[in-house]
N, C-alpha and C positions, 0 to 999 in steps of 0.2 A: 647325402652322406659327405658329398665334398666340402660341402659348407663346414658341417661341424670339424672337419680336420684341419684348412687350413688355419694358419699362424693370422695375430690380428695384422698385420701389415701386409698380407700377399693380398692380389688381387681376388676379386669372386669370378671364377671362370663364366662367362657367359653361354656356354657350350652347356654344361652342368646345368642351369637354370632354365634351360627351354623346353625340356620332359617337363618341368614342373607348372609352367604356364601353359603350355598345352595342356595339361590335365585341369589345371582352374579354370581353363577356355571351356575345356569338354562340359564340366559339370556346372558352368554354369549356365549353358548353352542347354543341357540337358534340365536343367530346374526353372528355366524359362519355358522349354516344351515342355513341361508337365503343367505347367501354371497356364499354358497358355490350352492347351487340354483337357483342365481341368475350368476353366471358364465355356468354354465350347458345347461341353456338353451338360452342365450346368443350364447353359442358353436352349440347348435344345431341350430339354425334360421343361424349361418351363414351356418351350413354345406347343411342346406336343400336349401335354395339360390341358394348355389352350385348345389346341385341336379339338382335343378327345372332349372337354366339357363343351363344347361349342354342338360337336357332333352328336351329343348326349341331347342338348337342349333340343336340337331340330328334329330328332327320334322321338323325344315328349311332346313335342307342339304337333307332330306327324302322327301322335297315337291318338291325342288328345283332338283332332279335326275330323278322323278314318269312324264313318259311320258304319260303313259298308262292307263285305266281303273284299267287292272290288276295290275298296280304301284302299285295304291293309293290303291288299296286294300291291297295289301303286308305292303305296310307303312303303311295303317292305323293297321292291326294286330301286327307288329312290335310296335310300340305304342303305340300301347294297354298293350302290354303286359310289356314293360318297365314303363308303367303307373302302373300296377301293382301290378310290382314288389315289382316299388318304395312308396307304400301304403303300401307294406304288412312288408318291412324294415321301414316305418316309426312307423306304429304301435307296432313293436315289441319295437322297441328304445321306446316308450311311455310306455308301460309297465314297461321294464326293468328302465325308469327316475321314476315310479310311484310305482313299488317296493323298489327302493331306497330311494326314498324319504318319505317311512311308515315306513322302517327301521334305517332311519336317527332318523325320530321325537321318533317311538317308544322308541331306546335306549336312545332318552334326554329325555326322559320321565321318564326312569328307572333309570337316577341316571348320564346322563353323557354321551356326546358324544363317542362312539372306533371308534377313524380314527387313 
């Protein structure tokens, strides 16, 4: 608002002008965390895909070898326990995307993206 008031010859008060760069700091500190967020987990949905199809192939080659009672019991414990394995690595990855991601917003909160 001070802009549009003063006369073309007075100075631009510098005072006046730093809400407003703070706020271009904010948002674009804020559209880099969502980009950078939004790549993140992007990377994870493909890596878990990978997981999950990987996990999928060794359950068909573990159906497809199990003659036995005692087979499928061996395969089923075997996959079980790659089952959750692969739960207790994705949880932790969720955490660690959900620590980072409180310490992203915090420090824009505080003045400004440190990456």
């Amino acid at each position: 608002m001070a802009e549009m008031t003063r006369q073309k010859d007075e100075p631009l008060d510098v005072r006046a002008a730093w809400p407003n760069k703070q706020a271009l700091e904010f948002l674009f500190g804020a559209q880099r965390l969502l980009g950078e967020e939004i790549a993140l987990v992007r990377e994870e949905a493909v890596d878990r895909a990978k997981t999950e199809t990987h996990l999928f192939n060794e359950f068909l080659s573990k159906v497809a070898e199990a003659h036995s009672v005692k087979d499928y019991v061996g395969m089923y414990e075997a996959c079980s326990q790659h089952q959750l394995d692969f739960l207790r690595r994705d949880c932790d990855r969720f955490f660690k995307h959900a620590r980072h991601s409180v310490d992203a917003a915090s420090s824009l909160l505080h003045g400004g993206l440190t990456h």
